[in-house]
C-alpha positions as CSV (number, residue, x, y, z in Angstrom):
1,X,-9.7,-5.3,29.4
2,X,-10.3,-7.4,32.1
3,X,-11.8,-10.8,31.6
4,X,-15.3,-11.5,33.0
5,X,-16.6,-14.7,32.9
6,X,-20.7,-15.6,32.4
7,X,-22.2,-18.6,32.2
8,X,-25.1,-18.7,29.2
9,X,-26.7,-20.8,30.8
10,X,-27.0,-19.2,34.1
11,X,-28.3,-16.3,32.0
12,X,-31.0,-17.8,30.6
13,X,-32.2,-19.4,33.7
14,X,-32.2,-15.6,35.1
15,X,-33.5,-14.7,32.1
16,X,-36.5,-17.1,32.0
17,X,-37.4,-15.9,34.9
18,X,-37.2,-11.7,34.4
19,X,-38.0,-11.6,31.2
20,X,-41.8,-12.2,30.8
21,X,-43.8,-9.3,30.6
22,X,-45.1,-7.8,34.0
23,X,-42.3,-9.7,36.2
24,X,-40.0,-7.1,37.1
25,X,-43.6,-4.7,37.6
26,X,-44.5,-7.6,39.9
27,X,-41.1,-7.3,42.0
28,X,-40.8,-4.5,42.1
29,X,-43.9,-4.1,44.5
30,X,-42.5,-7.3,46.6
31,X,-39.5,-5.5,47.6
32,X,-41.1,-2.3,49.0
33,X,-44.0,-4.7,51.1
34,X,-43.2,-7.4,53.1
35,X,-46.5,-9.6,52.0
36,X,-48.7,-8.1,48.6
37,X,-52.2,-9.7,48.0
38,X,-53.9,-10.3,44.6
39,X,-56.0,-8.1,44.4
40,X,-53.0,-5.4,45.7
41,X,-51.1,-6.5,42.8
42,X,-54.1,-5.9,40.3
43,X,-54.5,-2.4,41.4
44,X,-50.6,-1.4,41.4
45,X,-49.8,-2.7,38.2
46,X,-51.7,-1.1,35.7
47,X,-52.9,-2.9,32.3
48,X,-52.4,-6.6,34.0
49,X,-55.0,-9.0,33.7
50,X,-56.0,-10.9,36.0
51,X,-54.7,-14.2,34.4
52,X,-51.6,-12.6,33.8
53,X,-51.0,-11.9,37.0
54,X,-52.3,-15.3,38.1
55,X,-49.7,-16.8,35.6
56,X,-46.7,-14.8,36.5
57,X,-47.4,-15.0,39.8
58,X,-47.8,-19.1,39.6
59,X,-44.2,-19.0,37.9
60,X,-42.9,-16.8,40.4
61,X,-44.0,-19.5,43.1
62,X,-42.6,-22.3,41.1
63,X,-39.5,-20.7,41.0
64,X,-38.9,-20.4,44.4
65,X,-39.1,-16.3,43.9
66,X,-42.1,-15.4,45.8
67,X,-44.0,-17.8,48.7
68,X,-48.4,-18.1,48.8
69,X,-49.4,-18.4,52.2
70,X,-53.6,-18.6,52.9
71,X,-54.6,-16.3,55.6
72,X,-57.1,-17.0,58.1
73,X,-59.5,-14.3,57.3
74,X,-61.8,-14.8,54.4
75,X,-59.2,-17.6,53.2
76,X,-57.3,-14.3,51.4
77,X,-53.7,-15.4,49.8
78,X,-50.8,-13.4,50.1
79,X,-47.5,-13.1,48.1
80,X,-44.1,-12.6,49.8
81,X,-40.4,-12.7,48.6
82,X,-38.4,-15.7,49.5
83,X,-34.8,-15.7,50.4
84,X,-34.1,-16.4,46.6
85,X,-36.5,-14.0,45.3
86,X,-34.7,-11.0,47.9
87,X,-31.7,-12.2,46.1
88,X,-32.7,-10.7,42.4
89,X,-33.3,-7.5,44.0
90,X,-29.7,-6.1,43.7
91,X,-29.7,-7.5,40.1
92,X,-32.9,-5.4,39.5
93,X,-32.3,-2.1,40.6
94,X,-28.8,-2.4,38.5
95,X,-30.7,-3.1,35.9
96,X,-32.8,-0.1,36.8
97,X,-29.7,1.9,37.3
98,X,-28.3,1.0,33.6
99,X,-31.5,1.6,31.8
100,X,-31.2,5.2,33.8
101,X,-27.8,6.0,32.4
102,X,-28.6,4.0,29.0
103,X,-32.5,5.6,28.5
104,X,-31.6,7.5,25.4
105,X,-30.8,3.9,23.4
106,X,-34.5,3.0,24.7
107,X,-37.3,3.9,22.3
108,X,-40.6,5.0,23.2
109,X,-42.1,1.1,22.6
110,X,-39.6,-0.5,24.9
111,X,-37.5,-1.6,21.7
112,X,-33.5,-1.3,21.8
113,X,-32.6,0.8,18.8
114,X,-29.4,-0.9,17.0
115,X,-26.1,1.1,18.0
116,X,-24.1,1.5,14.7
């Protein structure tokens, strides 16, 4: 078996920033649009609240994933990937790709079920 080497910690910095709830939703619609607005976002992803979205979208920011830029008409904000943020992209559609092959370990609830 070959030998690969991860770094925890790297993994939970990834990790901190993928796994809340509605980020990879949130993404997902950033790497089929070049910019998203609010209110975009609020009709795509369905069940979000509005300070949910707000929140996730404030993290996304402060992690240097996704850029808020004011436009000019009726001061409107829009959302776009940054270099770093186009960066996870790979790393989501494998993790797309996995849960594909891998669905039938997936319960309905989103839960893993233990393999034994």
């Amino acid at each position: 078996m070959t030998e690969v080497s991860i770094s925890i910690g790297c993994v939970g910095a990834a990790t901190e920033i993928l796994g809340d709830k509605w980020t990879p939703h949130l993404l997902r619609y950033f790497a089929n649009e070049e910019t998203v607005r609010f209110c975009q976002l609020q009709d795509l992803v369905t069940g979000i609240n509005p300070r949910t979205l707000s929140a996730r979208l404030d993290s996304l920011e402060a992690h240097g994933i996704i850029i808020k830029t004011t436009t000019t008409s009726k001061s409107r904000c829009e959302y776009r990937l940054t270099e770093k943020g186009t960066e996870l992209l790979p790393i989501l559609q494998q993790m797309d790709q996995w849960s594909a092959r891998h669905g039938d370990l997936v319960t309905a609830d989103s839960q893993v079920r233990a393999i034994l």
